[in-house]
TIMI-907582 format. One record per atom (N, C-alpha, C, O): atom name; y, z, x. Coordinates in steps of 0.1 Angstrom, whole numbers. Atoms other than C-alpha are relative to their C-alpha. Layout:
N
<rec><atom>CA</atom><c2>Y</c2><c3>Z</c3><c1>X</c1></rec>
...
This chain:
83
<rec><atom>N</atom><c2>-5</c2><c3>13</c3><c1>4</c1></rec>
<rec><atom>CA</atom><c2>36</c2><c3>191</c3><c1>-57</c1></rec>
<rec><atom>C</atom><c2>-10</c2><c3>-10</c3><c1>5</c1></rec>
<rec><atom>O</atom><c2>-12</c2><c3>-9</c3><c1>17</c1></rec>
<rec><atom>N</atom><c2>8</c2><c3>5</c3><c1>-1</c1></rec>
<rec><atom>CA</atom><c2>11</c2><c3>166</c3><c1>-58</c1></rec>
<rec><atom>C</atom><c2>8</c2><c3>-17</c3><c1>12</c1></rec>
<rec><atom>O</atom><c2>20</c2><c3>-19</c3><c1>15</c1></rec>
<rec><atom>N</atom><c2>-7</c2><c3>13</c3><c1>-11</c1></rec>
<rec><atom>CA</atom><c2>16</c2><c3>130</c3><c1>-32</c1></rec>
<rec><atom>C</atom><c2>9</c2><c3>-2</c3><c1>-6</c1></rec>
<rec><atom>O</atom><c2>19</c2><c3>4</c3><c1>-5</c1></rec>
<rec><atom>N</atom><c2>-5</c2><c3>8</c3><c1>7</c1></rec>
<rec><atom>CA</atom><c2>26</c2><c3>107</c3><c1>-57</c1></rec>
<rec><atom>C</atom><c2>18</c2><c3>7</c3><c1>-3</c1></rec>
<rec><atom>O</atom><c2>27</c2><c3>-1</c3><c1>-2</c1></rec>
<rec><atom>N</atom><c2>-12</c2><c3>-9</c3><c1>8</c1></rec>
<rec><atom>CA</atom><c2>57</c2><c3>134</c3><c1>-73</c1></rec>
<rec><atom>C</atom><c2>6</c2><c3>1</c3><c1>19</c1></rec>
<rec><atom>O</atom><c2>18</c2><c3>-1</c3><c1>19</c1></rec>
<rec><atom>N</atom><c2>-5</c2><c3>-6</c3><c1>-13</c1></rec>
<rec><atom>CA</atom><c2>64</c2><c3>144</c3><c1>-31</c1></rec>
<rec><atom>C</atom><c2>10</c2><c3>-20</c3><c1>4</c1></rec>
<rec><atom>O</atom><c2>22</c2><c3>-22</c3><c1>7</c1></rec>
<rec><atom>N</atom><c2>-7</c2><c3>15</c3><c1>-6</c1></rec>
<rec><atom>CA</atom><c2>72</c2><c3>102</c3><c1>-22</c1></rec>
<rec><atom>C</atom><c2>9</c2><c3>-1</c3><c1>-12</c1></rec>
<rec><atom>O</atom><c2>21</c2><c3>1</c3><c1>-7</c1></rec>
<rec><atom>N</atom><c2>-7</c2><c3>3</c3><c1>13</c1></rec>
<rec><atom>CA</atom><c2>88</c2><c3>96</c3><c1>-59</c1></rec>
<rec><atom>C</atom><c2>14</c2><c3>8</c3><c1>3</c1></rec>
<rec><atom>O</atom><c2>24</c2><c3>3</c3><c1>-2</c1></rec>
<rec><atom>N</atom><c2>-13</c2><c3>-10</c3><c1>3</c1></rec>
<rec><atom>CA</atom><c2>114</c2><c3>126</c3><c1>-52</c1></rec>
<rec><atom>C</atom><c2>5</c2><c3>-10</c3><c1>10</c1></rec>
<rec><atom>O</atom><c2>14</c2><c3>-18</c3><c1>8</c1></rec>
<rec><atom>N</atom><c2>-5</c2><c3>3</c3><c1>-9</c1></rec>
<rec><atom>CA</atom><c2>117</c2><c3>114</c3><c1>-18</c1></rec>
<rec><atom>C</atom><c2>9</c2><c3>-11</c3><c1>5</c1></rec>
<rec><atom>O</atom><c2>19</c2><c3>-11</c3><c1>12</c1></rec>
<rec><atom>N</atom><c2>-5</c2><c3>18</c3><c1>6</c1></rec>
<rec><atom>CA</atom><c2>123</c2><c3>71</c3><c1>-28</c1></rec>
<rec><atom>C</atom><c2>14</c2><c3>7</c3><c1>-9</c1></rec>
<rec><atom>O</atom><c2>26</c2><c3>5</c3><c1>-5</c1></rec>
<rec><atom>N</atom><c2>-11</c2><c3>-2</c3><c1>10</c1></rec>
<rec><atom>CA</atom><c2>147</c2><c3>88</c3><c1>-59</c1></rec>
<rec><atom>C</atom><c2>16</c2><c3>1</c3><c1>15</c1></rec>
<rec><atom>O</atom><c2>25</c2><c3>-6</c3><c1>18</c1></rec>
<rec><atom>N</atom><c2>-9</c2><c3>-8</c3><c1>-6</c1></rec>
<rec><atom>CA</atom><c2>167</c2><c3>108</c3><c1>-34</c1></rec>
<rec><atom>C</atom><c2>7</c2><c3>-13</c3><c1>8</c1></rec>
<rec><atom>O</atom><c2>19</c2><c3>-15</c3><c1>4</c1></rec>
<rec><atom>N</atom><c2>-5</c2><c3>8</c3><c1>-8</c1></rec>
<rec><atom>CA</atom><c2>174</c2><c3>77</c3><c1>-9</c1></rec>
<rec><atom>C</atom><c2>8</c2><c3>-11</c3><c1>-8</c1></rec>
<rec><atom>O</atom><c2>19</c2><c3>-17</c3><c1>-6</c1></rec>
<rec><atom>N</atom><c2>-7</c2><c3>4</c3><c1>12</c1></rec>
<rec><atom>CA</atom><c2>181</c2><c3>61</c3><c1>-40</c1></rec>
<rec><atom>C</atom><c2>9</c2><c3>1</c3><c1>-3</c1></rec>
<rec><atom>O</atom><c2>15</c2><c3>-9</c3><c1>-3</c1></rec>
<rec><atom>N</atom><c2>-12</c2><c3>-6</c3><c1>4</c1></rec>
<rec><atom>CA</atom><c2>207</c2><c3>78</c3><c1>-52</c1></rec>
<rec><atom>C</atom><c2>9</c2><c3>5</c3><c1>8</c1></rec>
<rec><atom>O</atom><c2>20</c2><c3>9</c3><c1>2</c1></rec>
<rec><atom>N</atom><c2>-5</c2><c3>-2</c3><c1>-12</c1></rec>
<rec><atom>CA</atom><c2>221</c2><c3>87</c3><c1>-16</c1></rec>
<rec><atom>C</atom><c2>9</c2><c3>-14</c3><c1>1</c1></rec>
<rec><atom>O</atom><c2>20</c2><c3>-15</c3><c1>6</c1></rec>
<rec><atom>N</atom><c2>-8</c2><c3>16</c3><c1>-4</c1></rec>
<rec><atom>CA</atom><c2>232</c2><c3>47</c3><c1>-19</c1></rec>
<rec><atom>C</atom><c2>4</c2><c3>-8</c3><c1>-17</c1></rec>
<rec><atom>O</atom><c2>5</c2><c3>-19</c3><c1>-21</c1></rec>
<rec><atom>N</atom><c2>-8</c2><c3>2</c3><c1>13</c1></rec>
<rec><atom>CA</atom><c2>244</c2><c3>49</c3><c1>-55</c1></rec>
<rec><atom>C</atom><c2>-8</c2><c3>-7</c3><c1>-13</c1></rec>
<rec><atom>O</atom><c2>-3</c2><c3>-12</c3><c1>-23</c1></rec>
<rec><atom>N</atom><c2>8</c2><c3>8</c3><c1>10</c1></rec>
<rec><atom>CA</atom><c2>212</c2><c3>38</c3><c1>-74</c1></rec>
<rec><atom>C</atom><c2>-4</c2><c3>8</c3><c1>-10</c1></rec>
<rec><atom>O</atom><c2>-12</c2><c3>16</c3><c1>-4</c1></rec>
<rec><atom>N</atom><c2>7</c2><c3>-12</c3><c1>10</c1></rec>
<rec><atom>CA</atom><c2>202</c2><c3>61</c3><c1>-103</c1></rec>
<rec><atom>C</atom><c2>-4</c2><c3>-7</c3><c1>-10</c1></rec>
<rec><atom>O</atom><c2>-6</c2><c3>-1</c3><c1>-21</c1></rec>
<rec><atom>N</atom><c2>12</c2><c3>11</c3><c1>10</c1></rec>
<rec><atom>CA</atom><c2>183</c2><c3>30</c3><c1>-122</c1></rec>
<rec><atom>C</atom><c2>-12</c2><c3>4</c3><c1>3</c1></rec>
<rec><atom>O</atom><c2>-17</c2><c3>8</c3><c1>13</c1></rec>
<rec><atom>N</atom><c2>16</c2><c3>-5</c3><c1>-1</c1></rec>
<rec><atom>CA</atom><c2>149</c2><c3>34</c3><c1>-135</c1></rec>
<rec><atom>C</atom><c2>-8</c2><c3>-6</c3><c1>15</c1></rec>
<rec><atom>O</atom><c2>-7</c2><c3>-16</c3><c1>22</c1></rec>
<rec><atom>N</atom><c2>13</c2><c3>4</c3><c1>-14</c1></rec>
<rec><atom>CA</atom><c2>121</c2><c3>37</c3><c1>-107</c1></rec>
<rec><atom>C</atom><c2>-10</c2><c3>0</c3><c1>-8</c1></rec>
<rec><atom>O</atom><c2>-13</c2><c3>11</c3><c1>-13</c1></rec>
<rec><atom>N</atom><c2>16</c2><c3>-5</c3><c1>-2</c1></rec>
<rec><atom>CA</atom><c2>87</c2><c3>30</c3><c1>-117</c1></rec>
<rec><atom>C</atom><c2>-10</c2><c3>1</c3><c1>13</c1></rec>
<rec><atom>O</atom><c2>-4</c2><c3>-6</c3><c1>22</c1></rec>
<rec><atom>N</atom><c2>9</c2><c3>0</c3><c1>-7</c1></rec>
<rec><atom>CA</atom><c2>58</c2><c3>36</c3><c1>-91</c1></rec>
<rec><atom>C</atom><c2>1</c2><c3>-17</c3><c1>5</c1></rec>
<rec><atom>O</atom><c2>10</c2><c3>-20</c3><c1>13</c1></rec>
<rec><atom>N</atom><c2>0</c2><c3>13</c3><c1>-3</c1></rec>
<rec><atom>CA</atom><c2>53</c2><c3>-2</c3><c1>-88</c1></rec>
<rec><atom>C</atom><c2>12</c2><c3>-6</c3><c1>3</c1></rec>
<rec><atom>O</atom><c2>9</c2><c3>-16</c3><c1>9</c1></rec>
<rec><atom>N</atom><c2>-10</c2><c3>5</c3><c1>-1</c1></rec>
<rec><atom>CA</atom><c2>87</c2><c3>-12</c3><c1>-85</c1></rec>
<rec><atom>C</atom><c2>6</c2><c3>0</c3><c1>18</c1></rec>
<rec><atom>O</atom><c2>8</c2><c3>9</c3><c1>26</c1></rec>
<rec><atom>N</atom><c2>-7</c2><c3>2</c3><c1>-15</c1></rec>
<rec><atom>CA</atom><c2>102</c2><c3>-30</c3><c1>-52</c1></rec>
<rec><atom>C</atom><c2>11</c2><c3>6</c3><c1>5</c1></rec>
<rec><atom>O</atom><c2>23</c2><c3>4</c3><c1>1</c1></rec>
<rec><atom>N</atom><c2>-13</c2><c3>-7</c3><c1>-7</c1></rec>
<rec><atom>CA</atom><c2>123</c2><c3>-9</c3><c1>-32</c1></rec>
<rec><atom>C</atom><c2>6</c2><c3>-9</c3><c1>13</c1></rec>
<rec><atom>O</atom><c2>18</c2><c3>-6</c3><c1>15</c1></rec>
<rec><atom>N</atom><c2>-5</c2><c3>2</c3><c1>-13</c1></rec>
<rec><atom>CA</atom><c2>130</c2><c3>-27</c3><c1>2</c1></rec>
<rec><atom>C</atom><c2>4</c2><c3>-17</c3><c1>-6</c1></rec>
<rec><atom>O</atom><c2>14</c2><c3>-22</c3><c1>-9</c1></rec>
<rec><atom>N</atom><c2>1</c2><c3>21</c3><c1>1</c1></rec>
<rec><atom>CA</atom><c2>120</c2><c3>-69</c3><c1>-6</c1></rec>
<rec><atom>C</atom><c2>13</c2><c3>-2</c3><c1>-11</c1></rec>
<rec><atom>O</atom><c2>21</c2><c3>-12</c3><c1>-11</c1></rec>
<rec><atom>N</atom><c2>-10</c2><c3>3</c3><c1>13</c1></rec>
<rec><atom>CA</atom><c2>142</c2><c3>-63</c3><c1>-40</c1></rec>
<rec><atom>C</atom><c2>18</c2><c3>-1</c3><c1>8</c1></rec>
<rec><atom>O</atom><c2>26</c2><c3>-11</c3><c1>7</c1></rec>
<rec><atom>N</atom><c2>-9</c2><c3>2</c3><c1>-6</c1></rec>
<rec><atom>CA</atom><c2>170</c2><c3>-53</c3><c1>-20</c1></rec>
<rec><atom>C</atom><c2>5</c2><c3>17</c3><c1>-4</c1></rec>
<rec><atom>O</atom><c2>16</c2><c3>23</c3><c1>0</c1></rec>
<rec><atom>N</atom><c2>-4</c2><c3>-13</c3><c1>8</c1></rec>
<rec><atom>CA</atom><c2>173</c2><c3>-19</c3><c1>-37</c1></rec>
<rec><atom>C</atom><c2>3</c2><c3>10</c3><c1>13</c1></rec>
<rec><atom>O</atom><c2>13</c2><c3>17</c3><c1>12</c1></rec>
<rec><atom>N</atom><c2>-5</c2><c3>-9</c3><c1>-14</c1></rec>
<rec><atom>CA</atom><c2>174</c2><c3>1</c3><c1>0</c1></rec>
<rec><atom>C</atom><c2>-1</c2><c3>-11</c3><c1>9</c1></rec>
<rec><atom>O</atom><c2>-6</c2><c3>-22</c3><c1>9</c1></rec>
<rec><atom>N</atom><c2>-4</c2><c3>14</c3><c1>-15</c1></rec>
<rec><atom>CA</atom><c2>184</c2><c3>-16</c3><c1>34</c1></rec>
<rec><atom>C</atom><c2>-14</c2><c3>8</c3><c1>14</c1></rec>
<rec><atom>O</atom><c2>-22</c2><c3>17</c3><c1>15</c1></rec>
<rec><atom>N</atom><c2>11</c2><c3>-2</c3><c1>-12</c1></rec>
<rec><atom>CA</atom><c2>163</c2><c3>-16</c3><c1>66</c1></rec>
<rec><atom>C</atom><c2>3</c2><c3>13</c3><c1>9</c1></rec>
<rec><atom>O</atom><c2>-5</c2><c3>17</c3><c1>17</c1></rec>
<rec><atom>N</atom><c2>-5</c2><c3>-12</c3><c1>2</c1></rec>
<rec><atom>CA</atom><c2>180</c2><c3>15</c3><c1>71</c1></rec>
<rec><atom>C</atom><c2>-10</c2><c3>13</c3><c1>-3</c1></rec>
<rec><atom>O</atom><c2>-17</c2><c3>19</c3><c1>4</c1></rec>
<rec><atom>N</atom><c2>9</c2><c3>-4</c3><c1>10</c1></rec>
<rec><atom>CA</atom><c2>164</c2><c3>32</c3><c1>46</c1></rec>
<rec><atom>C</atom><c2>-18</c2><c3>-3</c3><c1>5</c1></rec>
<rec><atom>O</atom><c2>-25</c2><c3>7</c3><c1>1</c1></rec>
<rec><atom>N</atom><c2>11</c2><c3>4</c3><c1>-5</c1></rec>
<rec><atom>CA</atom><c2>129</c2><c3>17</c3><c1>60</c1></rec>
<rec><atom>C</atom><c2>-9</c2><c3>11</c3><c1>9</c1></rec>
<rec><atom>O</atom><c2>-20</c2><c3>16</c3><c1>9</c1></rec>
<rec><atom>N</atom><c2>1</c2><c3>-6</c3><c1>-9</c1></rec>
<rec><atom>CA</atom><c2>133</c2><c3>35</c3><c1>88</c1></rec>
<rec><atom>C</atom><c2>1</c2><c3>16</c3><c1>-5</c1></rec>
<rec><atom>O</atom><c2>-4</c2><c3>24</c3><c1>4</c1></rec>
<rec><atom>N</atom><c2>-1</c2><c3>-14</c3><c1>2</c1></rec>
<rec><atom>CA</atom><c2>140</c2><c3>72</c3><c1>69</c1></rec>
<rec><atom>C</atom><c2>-15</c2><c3>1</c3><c1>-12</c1></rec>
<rec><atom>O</atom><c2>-18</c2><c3>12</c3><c1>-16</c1></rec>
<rec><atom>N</atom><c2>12</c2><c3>-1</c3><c1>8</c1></rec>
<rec><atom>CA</atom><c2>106</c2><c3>62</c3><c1>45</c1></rec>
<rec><atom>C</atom><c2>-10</c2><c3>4</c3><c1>12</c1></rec>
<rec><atom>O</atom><c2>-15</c2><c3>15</c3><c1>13</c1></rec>
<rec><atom>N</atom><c2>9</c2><c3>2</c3><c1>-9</c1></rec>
<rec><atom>CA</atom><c2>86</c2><c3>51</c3><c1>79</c1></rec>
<rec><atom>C</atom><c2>-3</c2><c3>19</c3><c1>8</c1></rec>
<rec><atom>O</atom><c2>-14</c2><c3>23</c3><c1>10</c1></rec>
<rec><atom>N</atom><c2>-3</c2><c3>-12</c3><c1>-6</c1></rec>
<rec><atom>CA</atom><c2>100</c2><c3>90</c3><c1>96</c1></rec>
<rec><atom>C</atom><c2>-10</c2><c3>12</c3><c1>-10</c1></rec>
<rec><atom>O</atom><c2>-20</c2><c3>18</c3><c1>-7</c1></rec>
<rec><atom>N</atom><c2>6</c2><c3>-1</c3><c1>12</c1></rec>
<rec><atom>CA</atom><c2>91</c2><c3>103</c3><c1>61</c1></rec>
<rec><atom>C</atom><c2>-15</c2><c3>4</c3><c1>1</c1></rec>
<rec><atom>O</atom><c2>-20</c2><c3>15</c3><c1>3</c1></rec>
<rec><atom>N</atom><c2>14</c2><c3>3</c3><c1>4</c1></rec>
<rec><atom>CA</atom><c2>56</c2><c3>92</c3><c1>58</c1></rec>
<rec><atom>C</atom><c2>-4</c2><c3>5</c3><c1>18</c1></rec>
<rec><atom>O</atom><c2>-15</c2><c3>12</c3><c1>18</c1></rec>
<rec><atom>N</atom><c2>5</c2><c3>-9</c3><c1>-10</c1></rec>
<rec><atom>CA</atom><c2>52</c2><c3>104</c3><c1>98</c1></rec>
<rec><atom>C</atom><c2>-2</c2><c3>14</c3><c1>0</c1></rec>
<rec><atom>O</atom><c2>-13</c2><c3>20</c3><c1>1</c1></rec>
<rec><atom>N</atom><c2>-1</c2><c3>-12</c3><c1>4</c1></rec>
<rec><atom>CA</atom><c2>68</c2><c3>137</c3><c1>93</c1></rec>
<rec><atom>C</atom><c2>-11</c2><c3>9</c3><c1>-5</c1></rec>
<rec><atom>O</atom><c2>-16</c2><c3>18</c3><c1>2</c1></rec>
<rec><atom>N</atom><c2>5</c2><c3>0</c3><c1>14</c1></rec>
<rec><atom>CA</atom><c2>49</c2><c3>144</c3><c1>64</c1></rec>
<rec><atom>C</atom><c2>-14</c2><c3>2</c3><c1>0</c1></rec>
<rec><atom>O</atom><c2>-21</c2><c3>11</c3><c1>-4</c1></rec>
<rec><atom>N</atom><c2>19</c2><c3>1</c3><c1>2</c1></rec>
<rec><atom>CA</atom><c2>14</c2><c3>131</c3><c1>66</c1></rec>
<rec><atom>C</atom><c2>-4</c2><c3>-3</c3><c1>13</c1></rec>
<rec><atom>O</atom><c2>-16</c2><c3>-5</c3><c1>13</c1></rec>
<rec><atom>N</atom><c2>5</c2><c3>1</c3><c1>-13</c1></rec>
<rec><atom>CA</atom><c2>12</c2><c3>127</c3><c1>104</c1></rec>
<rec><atom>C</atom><c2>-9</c2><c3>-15</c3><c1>-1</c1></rec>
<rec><atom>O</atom><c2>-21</c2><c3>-16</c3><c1>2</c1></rec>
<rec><atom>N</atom><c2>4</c2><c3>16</c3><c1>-1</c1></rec>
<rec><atom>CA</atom><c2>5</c2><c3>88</c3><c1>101</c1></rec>
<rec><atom>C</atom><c2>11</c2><c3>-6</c3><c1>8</c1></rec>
<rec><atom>O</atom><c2>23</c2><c3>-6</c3><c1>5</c1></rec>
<rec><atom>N</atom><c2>-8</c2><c3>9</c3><c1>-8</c1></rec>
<rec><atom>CA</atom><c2>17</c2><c3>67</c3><c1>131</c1></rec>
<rec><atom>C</atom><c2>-1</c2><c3>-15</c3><c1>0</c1></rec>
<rec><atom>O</atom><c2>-10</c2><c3>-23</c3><c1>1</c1></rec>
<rec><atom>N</atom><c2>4</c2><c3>14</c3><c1>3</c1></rec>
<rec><atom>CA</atom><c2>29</c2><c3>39</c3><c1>125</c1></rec>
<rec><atom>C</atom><c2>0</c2><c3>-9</c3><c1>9</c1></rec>
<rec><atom>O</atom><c2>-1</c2><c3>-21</c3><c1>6</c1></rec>
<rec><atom>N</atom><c2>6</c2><c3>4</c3><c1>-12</c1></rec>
<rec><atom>CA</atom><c2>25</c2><c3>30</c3><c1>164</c1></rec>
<rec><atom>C</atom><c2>-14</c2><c3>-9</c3><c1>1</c1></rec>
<rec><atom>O</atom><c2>-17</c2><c3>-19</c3><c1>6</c1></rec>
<rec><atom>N</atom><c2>15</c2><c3>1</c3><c1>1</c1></rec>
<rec><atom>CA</atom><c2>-12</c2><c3>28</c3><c1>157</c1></rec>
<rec><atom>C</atom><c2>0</c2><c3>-11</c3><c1>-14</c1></rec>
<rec><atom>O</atom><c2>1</c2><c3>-23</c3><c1>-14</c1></rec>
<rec><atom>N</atom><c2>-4</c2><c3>12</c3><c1>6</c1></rec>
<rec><atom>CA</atom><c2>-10</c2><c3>15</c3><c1>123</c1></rec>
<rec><atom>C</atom><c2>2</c2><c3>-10</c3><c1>-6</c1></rec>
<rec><atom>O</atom><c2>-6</c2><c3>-16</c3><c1>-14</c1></rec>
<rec><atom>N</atom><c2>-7</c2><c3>9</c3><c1>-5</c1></rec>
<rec><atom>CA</atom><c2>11</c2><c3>-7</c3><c1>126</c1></rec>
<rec><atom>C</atom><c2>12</c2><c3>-3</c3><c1>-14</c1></rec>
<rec><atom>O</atom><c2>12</c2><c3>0</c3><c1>-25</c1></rec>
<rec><atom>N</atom><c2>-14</c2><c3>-3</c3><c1>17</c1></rec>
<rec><atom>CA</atom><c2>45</c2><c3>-13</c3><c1>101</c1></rec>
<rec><atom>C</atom><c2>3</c2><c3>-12</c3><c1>-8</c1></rec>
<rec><atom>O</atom><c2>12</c2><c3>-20</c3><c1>-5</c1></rec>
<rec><atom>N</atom><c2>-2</c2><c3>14</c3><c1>9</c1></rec>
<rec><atom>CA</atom><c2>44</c2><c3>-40</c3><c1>77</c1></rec>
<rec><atom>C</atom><c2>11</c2><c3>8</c3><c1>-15</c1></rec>
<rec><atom>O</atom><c2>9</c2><c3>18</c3><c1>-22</c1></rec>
<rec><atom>N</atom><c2>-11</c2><c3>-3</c3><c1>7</c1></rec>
<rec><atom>CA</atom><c2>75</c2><c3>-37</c3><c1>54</c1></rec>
<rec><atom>C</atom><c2>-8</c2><c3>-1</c3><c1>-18</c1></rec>
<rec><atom>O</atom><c2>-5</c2><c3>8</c3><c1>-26</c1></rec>
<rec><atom>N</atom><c2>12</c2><c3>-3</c3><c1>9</c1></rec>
<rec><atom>CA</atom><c2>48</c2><c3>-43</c3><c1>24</c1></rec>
<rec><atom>C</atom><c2>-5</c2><c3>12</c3><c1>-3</c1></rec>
<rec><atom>O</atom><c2>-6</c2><c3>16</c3><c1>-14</c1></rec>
<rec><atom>N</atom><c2>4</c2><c3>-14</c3><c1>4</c1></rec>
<rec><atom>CA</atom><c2>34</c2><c3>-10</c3><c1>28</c1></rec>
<rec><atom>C</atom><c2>7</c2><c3>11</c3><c1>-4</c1></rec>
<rec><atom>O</atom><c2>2</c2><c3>22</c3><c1>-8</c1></rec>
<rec><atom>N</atom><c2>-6</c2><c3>-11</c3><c1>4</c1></rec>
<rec><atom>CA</atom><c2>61</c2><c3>9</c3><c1>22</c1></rec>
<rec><atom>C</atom><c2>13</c2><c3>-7</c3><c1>-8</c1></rec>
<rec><atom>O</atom><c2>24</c2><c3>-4</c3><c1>-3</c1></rec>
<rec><atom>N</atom><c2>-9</c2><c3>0</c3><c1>9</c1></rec>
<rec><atom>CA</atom><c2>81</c2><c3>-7</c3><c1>-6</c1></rec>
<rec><atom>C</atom><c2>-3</c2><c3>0</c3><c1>-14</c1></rec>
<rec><atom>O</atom><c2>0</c2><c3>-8</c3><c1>-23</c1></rec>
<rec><atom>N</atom><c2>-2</c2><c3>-6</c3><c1>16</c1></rec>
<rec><atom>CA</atom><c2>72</c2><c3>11</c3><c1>-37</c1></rec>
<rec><atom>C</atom><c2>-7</c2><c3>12</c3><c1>6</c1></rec>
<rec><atom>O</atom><c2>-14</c2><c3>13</c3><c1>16</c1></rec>
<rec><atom>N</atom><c2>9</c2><c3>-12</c3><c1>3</c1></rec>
<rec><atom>CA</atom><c2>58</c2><c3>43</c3><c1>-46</c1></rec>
<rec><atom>C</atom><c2>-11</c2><c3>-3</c3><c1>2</c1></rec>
<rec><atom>O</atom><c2>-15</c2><c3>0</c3><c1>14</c1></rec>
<rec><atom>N</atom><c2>9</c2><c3>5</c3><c1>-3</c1></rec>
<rec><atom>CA</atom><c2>28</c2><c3>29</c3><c1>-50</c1></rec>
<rec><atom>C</atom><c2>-9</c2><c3>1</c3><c1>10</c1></rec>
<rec><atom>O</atom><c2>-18</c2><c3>9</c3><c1>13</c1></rec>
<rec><atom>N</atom><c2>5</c2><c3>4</c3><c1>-13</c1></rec>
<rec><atom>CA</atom><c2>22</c2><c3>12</c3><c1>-18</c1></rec>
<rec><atom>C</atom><c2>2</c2><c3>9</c3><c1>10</c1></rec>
<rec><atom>O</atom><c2>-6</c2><c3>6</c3><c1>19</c1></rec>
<rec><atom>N</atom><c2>0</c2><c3>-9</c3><c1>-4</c1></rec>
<rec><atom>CA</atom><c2>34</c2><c3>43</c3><c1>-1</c1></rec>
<rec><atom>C</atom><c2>-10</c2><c3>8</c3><c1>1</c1></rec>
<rec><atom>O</atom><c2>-17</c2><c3>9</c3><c1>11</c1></rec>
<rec><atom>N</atom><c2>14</c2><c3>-10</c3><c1>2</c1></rec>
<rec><atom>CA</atom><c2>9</c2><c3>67</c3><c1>-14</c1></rec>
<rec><atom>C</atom><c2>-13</c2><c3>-10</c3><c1>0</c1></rec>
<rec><atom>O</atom><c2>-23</c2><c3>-5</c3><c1>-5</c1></rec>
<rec><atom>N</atom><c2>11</c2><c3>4</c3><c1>-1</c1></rec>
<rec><atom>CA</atom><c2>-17</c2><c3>42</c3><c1>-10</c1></rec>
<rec><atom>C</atom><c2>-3</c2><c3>-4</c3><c1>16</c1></rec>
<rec><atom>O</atom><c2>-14</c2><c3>-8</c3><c1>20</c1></rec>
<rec><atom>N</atom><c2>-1</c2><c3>-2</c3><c1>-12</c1></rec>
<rec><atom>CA</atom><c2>-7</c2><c3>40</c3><c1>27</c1></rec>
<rec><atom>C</atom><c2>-5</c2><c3>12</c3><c1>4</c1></rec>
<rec><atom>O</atom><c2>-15</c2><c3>12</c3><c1>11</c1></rec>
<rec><atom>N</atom><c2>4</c2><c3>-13</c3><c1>-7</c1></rec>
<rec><atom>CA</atom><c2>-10</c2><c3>78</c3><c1>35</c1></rec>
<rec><atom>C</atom><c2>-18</c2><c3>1</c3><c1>-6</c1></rec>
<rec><atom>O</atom><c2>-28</c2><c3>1</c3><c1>2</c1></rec>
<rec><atom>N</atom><c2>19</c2><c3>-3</c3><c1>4</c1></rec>
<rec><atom>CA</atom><c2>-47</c2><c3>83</c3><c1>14</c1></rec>
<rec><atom>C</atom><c2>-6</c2><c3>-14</c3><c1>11</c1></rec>
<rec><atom>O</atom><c2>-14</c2><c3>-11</c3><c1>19</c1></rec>
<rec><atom>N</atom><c2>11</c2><c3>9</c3><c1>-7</c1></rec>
<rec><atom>CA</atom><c2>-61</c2><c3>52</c3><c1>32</c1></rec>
<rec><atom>C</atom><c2>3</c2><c3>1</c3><c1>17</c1></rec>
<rec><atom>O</atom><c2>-6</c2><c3>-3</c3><c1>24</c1></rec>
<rec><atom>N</atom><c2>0</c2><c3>-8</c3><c1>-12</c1></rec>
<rec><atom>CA</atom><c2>-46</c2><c3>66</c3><c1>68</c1></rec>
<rec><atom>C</atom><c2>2</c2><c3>12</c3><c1>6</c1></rec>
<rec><atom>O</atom><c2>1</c2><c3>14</c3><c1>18</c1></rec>
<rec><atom>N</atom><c2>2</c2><c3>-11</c3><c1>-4</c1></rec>
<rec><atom>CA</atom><c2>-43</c2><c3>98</c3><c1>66</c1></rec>
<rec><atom>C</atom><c2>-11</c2><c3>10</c3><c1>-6</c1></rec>
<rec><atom>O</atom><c2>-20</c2><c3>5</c3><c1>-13</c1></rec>
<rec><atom>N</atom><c2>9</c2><c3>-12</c3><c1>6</c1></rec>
<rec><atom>CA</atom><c2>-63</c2><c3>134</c3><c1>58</c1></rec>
<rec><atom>C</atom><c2>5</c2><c3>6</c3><c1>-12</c1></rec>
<rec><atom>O</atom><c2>1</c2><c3>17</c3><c1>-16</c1></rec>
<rec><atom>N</atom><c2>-6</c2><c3>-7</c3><c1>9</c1></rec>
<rec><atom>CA</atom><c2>-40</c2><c3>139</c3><c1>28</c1></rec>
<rec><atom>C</atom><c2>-7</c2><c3>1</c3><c1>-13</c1></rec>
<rec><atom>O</atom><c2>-8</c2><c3>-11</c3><c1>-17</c1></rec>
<rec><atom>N</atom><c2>6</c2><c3>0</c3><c1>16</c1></rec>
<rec><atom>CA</atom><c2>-58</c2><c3>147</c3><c1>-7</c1></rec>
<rec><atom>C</atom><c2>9</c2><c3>11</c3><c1>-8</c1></rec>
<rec><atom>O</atom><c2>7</c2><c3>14</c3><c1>-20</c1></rec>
């Protein structure tokens, strides 16, 4: 399963955990919109540690980088070793 398809399931799932099953595009605001709570932030932020071994200690957690697909997978390629 390639990044992009690995965060997409991942965003759907939290999604639908809190009763959303409306379209997702890639670009589409997940957190600023209101679509997941700060909650949720925190199981993306775990997520993207888990995952791709990116600390977001170092850095550093701007609510911007992880509210869409998108901005997600353009977080891990530009701090981690993932291809």
């Amino acid at each position: 399963m390639n990044l992009k398809s690995r965060v997409r399931d991942f965003i759907r799932g939290l999604l639908s955990a809190n009763g959303d099953t409306g379209d997702l595009a890639d670009h589409d605001s997940i957190l600023i919109s209101g679509r997941l709570q700060s909650i949720d932030a925190v199981e993306i932020v775990v997520f993207v540690e888990e995952s791709f071994g990116i600390d977001f200690a170092k850095v550093g957690f701007d609510r911007e980088r992880i509210d869409s697909v998108d901005a997600i997978c353009t977080l891990i390629e530009a701090t981690s070793q993932y291809h």
